[in-house]
C-alpha distance (Angstrom), angle and dihedral (degrees) to the residues before:
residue distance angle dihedral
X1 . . .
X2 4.05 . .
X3 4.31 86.0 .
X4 3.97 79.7 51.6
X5 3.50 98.0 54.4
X6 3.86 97.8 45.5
X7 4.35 89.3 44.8
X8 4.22 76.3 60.6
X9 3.67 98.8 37.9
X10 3.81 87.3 54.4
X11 3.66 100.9 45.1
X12 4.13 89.5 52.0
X13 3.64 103.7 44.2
X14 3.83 105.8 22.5
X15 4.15 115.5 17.2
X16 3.78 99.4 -159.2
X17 3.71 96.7 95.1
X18 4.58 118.7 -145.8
X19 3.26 117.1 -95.8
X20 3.96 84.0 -117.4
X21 3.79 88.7 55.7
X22 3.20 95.3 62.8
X23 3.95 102.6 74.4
X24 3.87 80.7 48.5
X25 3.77 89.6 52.0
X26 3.55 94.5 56.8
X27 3.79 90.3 46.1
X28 3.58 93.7 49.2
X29 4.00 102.8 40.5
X30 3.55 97.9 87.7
X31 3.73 89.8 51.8
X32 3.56 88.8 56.2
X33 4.12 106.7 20.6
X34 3.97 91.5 169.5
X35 4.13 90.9 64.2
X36 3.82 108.6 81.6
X37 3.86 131.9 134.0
X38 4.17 94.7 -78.4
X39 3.80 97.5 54.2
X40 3.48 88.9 48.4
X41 4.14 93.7 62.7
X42 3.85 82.2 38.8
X43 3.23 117.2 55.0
X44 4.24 120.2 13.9
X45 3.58 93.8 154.5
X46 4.07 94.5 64.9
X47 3.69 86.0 45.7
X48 3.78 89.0 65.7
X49 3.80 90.1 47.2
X50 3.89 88.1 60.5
X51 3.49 93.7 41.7
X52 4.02 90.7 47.9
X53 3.54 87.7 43.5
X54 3.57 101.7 53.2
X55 3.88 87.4 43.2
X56 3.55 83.3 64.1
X57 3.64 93.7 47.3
X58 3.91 92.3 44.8
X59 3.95 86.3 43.6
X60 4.04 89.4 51.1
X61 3.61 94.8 48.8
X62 3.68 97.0 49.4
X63 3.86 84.0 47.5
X64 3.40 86.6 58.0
X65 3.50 97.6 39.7
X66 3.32 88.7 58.8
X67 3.34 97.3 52.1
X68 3.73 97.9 46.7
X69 3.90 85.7 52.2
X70 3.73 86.5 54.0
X71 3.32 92.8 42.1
X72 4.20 86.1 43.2
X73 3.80 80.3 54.1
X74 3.35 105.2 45.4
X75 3.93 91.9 43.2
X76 3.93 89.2 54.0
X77 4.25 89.5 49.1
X78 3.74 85.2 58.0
X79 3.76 97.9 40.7
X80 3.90 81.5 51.5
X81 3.49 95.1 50.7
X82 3.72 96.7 40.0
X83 4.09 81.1 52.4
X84 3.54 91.8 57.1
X85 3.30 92.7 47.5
X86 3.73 99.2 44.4
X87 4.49 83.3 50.8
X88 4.12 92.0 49.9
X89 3.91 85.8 42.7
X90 4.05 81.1 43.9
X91 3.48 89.9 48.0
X92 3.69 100.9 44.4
X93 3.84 84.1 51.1
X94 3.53 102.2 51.5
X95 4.26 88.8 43.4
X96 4.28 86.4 50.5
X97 3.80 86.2 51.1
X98 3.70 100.4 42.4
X99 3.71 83.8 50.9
X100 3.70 91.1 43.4
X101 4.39 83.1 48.5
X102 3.67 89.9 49.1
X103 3.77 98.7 50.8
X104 4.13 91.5 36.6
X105 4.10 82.5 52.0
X106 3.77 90.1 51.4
X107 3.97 90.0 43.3
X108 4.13 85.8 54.5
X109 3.50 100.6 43.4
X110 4.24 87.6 47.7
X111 3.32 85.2 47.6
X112 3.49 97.1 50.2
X113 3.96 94.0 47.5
X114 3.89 86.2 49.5
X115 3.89 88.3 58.0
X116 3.64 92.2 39.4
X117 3.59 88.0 54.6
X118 3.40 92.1 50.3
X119 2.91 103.0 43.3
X120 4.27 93.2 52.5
X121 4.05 74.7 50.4
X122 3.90 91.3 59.3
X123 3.79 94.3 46.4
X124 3.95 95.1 47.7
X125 3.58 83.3 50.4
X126 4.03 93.6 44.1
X127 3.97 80.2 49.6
X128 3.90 93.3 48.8
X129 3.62 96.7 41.1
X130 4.09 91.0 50.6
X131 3.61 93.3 47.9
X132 4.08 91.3 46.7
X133 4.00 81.8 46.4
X134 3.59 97.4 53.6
X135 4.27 88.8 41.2
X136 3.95 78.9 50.9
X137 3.82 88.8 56.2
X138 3.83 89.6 40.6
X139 3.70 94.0 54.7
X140 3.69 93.0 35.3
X141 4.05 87.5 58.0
X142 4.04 92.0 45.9
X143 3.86 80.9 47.6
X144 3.80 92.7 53.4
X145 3.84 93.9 44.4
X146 3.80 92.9 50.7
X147 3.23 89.3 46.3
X148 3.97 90.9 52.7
X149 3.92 85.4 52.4
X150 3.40 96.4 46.2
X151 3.67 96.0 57.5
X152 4.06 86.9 41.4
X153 4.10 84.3 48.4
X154 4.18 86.7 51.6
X155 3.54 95.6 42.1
X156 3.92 89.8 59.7
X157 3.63 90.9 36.9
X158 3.99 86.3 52.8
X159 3.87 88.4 54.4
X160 3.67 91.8 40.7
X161 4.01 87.2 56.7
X162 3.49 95.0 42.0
X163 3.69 88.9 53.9
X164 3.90 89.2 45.3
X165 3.68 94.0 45.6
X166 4.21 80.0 62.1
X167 3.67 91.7 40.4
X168 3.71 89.9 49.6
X169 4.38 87.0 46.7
X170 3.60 85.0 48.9
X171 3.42 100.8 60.5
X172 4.55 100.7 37.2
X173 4.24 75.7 55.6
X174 4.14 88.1 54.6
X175 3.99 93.1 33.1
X176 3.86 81.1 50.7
X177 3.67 94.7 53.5
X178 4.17 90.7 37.9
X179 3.34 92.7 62.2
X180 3.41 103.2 38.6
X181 3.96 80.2 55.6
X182 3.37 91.3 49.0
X183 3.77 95.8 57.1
X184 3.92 80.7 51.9
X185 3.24 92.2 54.7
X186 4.08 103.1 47.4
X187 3.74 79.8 48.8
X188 3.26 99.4 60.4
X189 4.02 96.8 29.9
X190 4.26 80.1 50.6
X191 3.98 81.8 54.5
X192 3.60 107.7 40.0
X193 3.90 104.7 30.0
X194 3.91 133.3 83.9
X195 3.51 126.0 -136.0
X196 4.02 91.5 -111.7
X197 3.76 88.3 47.0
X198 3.64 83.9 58.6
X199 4.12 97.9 44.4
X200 4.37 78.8 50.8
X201 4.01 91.8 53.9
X202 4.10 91.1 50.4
X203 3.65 89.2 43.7
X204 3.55 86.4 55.0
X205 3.92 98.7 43.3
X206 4.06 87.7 47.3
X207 4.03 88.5 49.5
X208 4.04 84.5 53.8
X209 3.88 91.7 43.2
X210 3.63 90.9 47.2
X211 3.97 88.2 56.7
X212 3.73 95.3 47.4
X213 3.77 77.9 61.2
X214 3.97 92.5 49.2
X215 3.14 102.7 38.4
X216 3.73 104.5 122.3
X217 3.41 100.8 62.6
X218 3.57 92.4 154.8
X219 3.61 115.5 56.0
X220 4.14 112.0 -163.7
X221 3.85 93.3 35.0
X222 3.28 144.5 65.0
X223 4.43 111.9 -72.5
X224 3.90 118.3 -167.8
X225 4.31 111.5 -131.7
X226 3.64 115.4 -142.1
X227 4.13 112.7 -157.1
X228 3.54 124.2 170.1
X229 3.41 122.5 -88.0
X230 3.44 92.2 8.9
X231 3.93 142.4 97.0
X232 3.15 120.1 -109.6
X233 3.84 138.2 -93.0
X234 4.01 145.4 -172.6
X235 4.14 124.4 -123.9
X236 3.24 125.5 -176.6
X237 3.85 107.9 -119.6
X238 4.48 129.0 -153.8
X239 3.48 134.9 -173.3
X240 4.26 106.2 -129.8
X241 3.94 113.5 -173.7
X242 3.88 143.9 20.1
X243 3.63 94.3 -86.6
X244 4.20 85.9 67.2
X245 3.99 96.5 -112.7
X246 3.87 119.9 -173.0
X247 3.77 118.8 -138.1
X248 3.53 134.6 -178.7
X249 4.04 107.2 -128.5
X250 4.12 108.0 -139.3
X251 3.53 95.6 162.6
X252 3.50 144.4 15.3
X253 3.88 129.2 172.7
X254 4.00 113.9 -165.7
X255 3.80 127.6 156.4
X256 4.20 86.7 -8.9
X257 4.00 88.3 -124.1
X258 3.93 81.0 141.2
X259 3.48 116.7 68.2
X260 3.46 113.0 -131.2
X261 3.98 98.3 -170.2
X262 3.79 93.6 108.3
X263 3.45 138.0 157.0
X264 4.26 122.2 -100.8
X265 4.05 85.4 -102.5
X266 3.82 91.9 58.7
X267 4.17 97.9 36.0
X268 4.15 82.5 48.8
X269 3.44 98.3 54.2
X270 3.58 101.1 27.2
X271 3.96 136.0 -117.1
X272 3.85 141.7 -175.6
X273 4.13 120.5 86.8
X274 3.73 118.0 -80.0
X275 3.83 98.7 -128.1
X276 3.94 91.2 49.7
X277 3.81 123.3 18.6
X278 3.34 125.9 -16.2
X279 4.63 146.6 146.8
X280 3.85 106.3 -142.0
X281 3.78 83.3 -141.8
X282 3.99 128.7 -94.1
X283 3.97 90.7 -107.6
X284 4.20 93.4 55.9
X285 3.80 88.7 41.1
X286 3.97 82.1 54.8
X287 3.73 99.6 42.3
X288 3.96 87.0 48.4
X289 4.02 105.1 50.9
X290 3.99 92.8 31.7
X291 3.65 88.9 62.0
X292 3.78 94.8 52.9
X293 3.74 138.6 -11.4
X294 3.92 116.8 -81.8
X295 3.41 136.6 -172.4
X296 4.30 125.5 -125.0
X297 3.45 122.3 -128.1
X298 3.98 115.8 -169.2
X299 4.15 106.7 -169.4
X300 4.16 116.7 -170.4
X301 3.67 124.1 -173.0
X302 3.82 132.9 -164.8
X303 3.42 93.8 169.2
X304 4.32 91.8 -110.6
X305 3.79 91.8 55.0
X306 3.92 145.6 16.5
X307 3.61 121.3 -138.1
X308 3.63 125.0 -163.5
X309 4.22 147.0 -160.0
X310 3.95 118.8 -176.8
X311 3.58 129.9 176.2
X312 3.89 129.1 -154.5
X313 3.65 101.4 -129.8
X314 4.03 123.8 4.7
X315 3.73 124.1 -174.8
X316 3.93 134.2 156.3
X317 3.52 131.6 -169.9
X318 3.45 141.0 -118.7
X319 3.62 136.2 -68.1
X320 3.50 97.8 -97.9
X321 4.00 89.9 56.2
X322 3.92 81.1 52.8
X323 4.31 85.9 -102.4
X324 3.66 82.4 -71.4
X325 3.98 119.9 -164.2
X326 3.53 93.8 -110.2
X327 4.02 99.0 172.1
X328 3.84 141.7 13.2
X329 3.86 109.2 164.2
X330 3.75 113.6 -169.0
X331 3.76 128.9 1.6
X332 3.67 113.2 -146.2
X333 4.66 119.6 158.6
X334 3.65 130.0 87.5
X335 3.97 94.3 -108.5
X336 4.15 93.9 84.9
X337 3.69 130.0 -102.7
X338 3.78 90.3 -83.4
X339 4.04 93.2 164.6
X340 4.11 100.7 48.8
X341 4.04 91.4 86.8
X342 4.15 84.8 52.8
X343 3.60 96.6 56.3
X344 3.64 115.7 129.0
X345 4.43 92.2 2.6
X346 3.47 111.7 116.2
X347 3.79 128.8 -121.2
X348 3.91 117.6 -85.0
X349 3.69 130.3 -171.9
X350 4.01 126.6 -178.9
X351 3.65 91.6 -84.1
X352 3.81 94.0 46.5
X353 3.70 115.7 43.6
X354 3.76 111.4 -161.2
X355 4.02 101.6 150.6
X356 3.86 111.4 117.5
X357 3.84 96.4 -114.6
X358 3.89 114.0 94.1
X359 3.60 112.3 -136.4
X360 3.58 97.5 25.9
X361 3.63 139.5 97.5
X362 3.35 108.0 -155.8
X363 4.06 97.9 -177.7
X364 3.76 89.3 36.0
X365 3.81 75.4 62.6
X366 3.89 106.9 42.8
X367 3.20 88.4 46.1
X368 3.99 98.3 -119.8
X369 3.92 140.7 58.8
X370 3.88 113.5 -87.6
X371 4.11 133.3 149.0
X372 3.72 95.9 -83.3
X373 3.13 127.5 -165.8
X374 4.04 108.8 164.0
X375 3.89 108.7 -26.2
X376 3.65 84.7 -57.6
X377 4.07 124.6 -156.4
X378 3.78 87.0 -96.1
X379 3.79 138.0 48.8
X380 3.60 134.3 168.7
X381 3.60 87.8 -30.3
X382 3.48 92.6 -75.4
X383 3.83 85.7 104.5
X384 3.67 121.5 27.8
X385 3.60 126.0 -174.3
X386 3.91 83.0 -43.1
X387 3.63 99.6 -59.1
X388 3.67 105.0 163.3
X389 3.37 112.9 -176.2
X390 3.59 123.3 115.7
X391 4.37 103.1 -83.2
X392 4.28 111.6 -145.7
X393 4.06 82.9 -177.0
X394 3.92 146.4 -18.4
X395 3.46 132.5 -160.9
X396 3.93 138.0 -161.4
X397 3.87 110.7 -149.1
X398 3.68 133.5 -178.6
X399 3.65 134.5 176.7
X400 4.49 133.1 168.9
X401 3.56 104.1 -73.9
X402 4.32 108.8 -113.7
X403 3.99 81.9 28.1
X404 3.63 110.1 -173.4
X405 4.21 84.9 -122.6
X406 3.91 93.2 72.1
């Protein structure tokens, strides 16, 4: 540019152009075709008009140049600024979302322990449910059997009433023809008879009463009963307090060697050995307290102390009332009234269920025939009025009531 400036300095003011110019010249002349050596001679003045002018020019452009690099500047200050604002905005947004990462991070992974949790929650209750399921099936099958020998249980006891019901025909047709017998008889006896023969046949019948009374004469060994009307039969007899009492022994339950789960036949008629165990038999026990009243005498044993239940005037019925315990009176002892609840229920064994609770045997159970009524607090004396402790021995007693032994 400074070559240029002398190549026009010379041509304005001076013509003659350097030797050094004139390389530069020849470089320059097609730039500027109207400059050549007879313009120079001829005209200086427009020379300086070009060179003014393109003073100007080169003045303007460097103006602008300057202000473009200003404005270059002062662009980049505001790009840099708007940069650092853009990275603490950058900043600020990556920090908010970190934070925003953290807490969704803790959200998920509380999320996922809540659903864990629950989860462990549904399987323990998967577990729990199966297991009450297959109890449910369990129970239901125990359910389904009793119920199978509960319908076997009704058929027999269907047949057994059946059979009753002819029993129980059987016997109105033979009361029937007793008492039309016995009007036969008082006729006749009315007829025939004398009042003194009649004083000698109560004499008689209270000399009979009186040793129904008596009987056990013996105490410690066996004593034969005498009832009227009927044969004969031996007891074993005991004496039971200071005052020297006399009972008649009709059960007695020791070391329970003998079973005493037995059929109605057996508990009817009676079983067991007299000097060990033994049941008299419902049907003696009968014959006994329906021909007068008796007293009860319940005897329990723990080997350091006897506990005891009496009762002033026991009686059951007959067979066809299912030997029903058809009185008590009063309850006196320190044992419990372990009988009251059984008044009036009828005797059951396993093979006759008369306990008040359908579908269940309560002697099949306790092991042992006893006046149920529904699993009561005592049975067969092996359970009596819920006395726990551990029993060496009991003992069912009865003897006349106003015996002549008091």
């Amino acid at each position: 540019m400074a070559k240029f400036l002398v190549l026009i300095i010379s041509l304005t003011f001076y013509c003659p152009i350097p030797l050094e110019s004139v390389i530069i010249w020849n470089n320059y002349q097609r730039i500027f075709p109207h400059l050549n050596e007879t313009s120079c001679t001829k005209n200086k003045e427009n020379m300086k008009n070009v060179v003014l002018q393109y003073l100007n020019t080169t003045n303007k452009i460097a103006q602008q140049r300057g202000s473009l690099i200003t404005q270059s500047i002062e662009h980049v200050r505001r790009l840099k600024d708007e940069l650092t604002k853009s990275k603490l905005i950058n900043q600020q947004l990556i920090a908010e979302q970190q934070t925003k990462n953290i807490d969704l991070e803790r959200s998920m992974r509380e999320a996922f322990a809540e659903k864990d949790a629950q989860i462990r929650n549904l399987t323990t209750k998967a577990r729990v449910t199966q297991a009450e399921l297959e109890q449910t099936k369990t129970e239901k099958k125990n359910l389904e059997d009793n119920l199978k020998r509960l319908r076997i249980q009704t058929k027999n006891s269907d047949d057994k009433i059946i059979l009753l019901e002819s029993k129980l025909r059987t016997f109105e047709q033979n009361i029937t023809e007793h008492q039309e017998n016995l009007k036969i008889c008082k006729q006749n006896i009315s007829e025939t008879v004398n009042r003194s023969a009649l004083n000698e046949e109560r004499v008689k019948l209270d000399t009979k009463v009186d040793k129904v009374k008596n009987n056990c004469t013996h105490p410690g060994h066996l004593n034969v009963i005498s009832l009227p009307n009927q044969e004969t039969f031996q007891v074993p007899c005991t004496v039971v307090g200071s005052n020297n009492q006399v009972w008649i022994i009709v059960e007695r339950r020791l070391d329970h060697k003998i079973s005493f789960n037995r059929r109605w036949e057996e508990y009817a008629q009676g079983f067991g050995n007299f000097s060990t165990e033994f049941f008299i038999g419902l049907q003696k026990l009968h014959l006994m307290t329906s021909s007068q009243p008796h007293e009860l005498l319940i005897r329990l044993d723990n080997g350091q102390r006897i506990k005891s239940a009496s009762y002033s005037h026991f009686r059951i019925g007959n067979e066809t009332e299912g030997y029903a315990l058809k009185s008590l009176g009063k309850y006196a002892g320190d044992a419990g009234d372990g009988l009251g609840e059984s008044l009036n229920q009828k005797f059951s064994t396993f093979d006759v269920d008369n306990d008040l609770i359908d579908g269940v045997n309560c002697a099949k159970d306790s092991n042992g025939g006893w006046w149920e009524t529904g699993c009561s607090k005592s049975s067969n004396l092996v359970l009596w009025n819920n006395f726990l402790d551990s029993v060496h021995s009991v003992e069912m007693l009865i003897r006349p009531a106003n015996s002549d032994h008091n």
